[in-house]
C-alpha angles and dihedrals in degrees: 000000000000141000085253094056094066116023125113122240158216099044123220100217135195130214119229089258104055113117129249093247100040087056092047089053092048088040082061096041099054099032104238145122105231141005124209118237117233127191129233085272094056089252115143102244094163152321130245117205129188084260080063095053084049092056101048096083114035098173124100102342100091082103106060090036086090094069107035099053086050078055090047103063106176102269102020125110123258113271113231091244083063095052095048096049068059097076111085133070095008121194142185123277086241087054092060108012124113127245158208089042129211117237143179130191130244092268087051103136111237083231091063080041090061086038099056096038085053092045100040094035081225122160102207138006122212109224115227140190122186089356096304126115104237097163144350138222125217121196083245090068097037078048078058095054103058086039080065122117094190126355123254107254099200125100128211111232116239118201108235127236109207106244117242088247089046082050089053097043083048091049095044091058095052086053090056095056084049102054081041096052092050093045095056087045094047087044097091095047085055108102126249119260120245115204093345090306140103125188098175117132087216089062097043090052090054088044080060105048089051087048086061106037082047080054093044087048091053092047088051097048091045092048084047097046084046091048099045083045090058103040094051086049087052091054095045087052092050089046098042116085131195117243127200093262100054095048086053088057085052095056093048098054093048076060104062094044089066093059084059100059090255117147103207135353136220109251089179136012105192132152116270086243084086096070112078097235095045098260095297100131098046077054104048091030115235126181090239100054100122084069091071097065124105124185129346089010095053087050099055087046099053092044089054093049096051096039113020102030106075085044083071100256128135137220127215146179131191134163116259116201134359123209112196092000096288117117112266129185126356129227120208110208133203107202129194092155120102 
């Protein structure tokens, strides 16, 4: 089975600025223990769960946690005491949700479901295509599928948005009937040849104008071959996750590079599409940057946080290249130099 098969959908989401009560009160209405955090753009920055709400206000409440996380059994709904404890000193999802967030894709496999929930301790994964949340799994519906005597062979349908390189391709088609249609009418104004030449201006001008419109072709089918490139890159990094192995073999690199006098060494090159906000804040830079990765990128992050951080190394990310003056890939950086 596949992560489509048993996700839930559709996905009540909240923007970064919605505020702390109004998500414990959404949390209540629709039953549910967390809610992903989208950004104007639709592109997934976070995700706040009720554990979040529980952190937001350390101070004298040690003393009342006790009950309300017996209240707030994984996968029920948020009791209305909850909600109320809820009312004071409200913040902004940004302010308390957490990020960078683990995902998987639609052909995900249930058993690198169960692998990713074991490794990253997490308690649910939104599900994206093309870079939008259209569904999310909790530890409670990947528990069903293994409860499960036979699999459910039906699909949902799922109505389809024509991605901005298929809308280019489709553009670009209808140009080509145009330039068609006003050849075949300009073809009679065009002189005769004599002797297999034609020295008329009318008709170098019009040499000219298909040389152009052949080099404009050629731009277009290049930028779309570049952009399809990318963006399947960008779904096989999403969907890509790194095992322990792999990340053994990293380690072991950045290694070696140190025995070679190197300061730092690149764990992940991958285009800037990947971050949510198209690699803005790597560029600018802004301090919360780590909460723009997706993927692969979020993964290596967060194992770095939990496992090379407090070993006093440092993890970086700067934009490599930029064609056209436009950010290009990103490099992610483990540093031990000074």
């Amino acid at each position: 089975m596949i992560a489509a098969e048993i996700m839930t959908t559709p996905v009540v989401t909240v923007t970064p600025d919605t505020s702390a009560n109004r998500i414990a009160r959404l949390l209540l209405e629709n039953h549910v223990s967390a809610m992903p955090v989208v950004d104007p753009g639709g592109a997934l920055v976070g995700i706040v769960s009720e554990g979040d709400l529980l952190r937001r206000d350390e101070s004298g409440r040690a003393a009342r946690r006790a009950w309300w996380l017996e209240m707030l059994a994984e996968g029920e709904a948020l009791s209305k005491e909850y909600v109320a404890q809820l009312r004071t000193k409200d913040q902004l999802a940004k302010e308390i949700m957490s990020s960078p967030v683990i995902t998987v894709t639609e052909t995900t496999d249930v058993t690198e479901l169960a692998r990713l929930f074991s490794s990253y301790r997490i308690k649910r994964v939104p599900v994206l295509r093309d870079g939008r949340i259209v569904g999310i799994i909790s530890r409670v519906d990947l528990l069903r599928t293994f409860d499960k005597d036979e699999s459910d062979a039906e699909t949902q349908a799922r109505s389809g948005i024509l991605h901005p390189i298929d809308a280019l391709i489709s553009l670009e088609e209808r140009l080509k009937k145009v330039r068609h249609r006003d050849a075949v009418a300009a073809a009679d104004d065009r002189p005769a040849e004599v002797n297999g030449d034609t020295f008329d201006v009318k008709h170098f001008r019009a040499i000219v104008a298909d040389s152009r419109h052949e080099e404009e072709l050629r731009r277009a089918e290049a930028q779309r071959s570049e952009a399809a490139a990318r963006r399947r890159t960008v779904e096989q990094l999403i969907d890509h996750h790194i095992g322990d192995e792999t990340w053994r073999n990293l380690m072991q690199k950045a290694r070696e590079a140190a025995q070679h006098g190197q300061k730092e060494f690149m764990l992940l090159r991958f285009p800037h599409d990947l971050c949510s906000d198209g690699g803005r804040a790597i560029n600018v830079p802004e301090p919360d940057w780590p909460k723009t990765l997706r993927g692969e990128a979020a993964e290596i992050y967060l194992r770095w946080e939990h496992q090379l951080k407090q070993r006093g190394f440092r993890l970086g990310a700067r934009v490599l290249e930029f064609p056209g003056g436009f950010p290009g890939d990103v490099g992610l950086f483990l540093i031990w130099g000074q």
